[in-house]
C-alpha positions in Angstrom: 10.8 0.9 -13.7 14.4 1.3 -14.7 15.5 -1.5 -17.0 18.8 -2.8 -15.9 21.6 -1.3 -18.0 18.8 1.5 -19.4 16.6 4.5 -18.9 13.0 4.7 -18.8 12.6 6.2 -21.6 13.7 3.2 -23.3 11.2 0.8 -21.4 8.1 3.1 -22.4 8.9 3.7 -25.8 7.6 0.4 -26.6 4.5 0.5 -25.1 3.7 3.8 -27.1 1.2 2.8 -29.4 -1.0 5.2 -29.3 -1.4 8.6 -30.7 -1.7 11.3 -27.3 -0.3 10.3 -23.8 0.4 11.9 -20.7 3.1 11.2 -18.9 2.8 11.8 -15.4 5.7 11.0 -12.6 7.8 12.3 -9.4 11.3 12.0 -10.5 13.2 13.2 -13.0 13.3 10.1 -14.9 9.7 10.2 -15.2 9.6 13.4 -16.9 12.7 12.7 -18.9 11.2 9.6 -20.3 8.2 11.5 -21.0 9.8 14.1 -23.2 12.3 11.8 -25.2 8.7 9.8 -26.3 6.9 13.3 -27.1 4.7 13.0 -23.8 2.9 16.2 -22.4 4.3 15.4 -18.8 2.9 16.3 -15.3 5.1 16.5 -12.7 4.0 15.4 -9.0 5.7 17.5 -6.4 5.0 15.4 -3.7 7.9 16.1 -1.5 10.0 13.6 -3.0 12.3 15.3 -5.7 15.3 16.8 -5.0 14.9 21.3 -5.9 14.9 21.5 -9.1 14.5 17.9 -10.4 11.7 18.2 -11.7 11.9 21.3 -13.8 11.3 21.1 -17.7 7.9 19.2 -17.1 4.8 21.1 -18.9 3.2 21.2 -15.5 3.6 20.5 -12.0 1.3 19.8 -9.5 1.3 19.5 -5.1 -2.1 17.1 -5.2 -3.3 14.4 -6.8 -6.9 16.2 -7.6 -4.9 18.8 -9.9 -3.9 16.3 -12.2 -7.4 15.3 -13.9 -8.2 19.2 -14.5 -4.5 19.6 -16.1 -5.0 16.4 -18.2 -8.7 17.9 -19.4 -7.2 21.2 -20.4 -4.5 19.0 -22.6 -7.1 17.3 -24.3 -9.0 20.3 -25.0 -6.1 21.7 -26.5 -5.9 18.9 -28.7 -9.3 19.6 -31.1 
């Protein structure tokens, strides 16, 4: 999704329309773009990031059935 000559952050700032979002992702970029929009971000460690790329995301998961637990606990967190 990177935009030629910008970051991802810039391409989902737009769409951001809405008041909570998640942002979840596998690279860096991902979570980058997340936190520059305000995003509670999920990172997947899938086996695809380089160590340590994806540090500074809220959470991190190995599986795609953690994700929908992590996302309730956000939203519970949000009343």
């Amino acid at each position: 999704m990177e935009k030629e000559g910008g970051h991802k952050s810039e391409a989902l700032s737009p769409l951001l329309h809405v008041q909570h979002a998640v942002m979840v992702g596998d690279r860096h970029s991902d979570i980058e773009a997340g936190k520059v929009n305000g995003l509670y971000t999920i990172a997947c460690d899938f086996g695809f990031a380089t160590e340590g790329e994806l540090d500074g995301a809220d959470d991190c998961v190995t599986a795609f059935p953690d994700i929908l637990p992590l996302i309730e606990v956000y939203k519970e967190s949000l009343k």
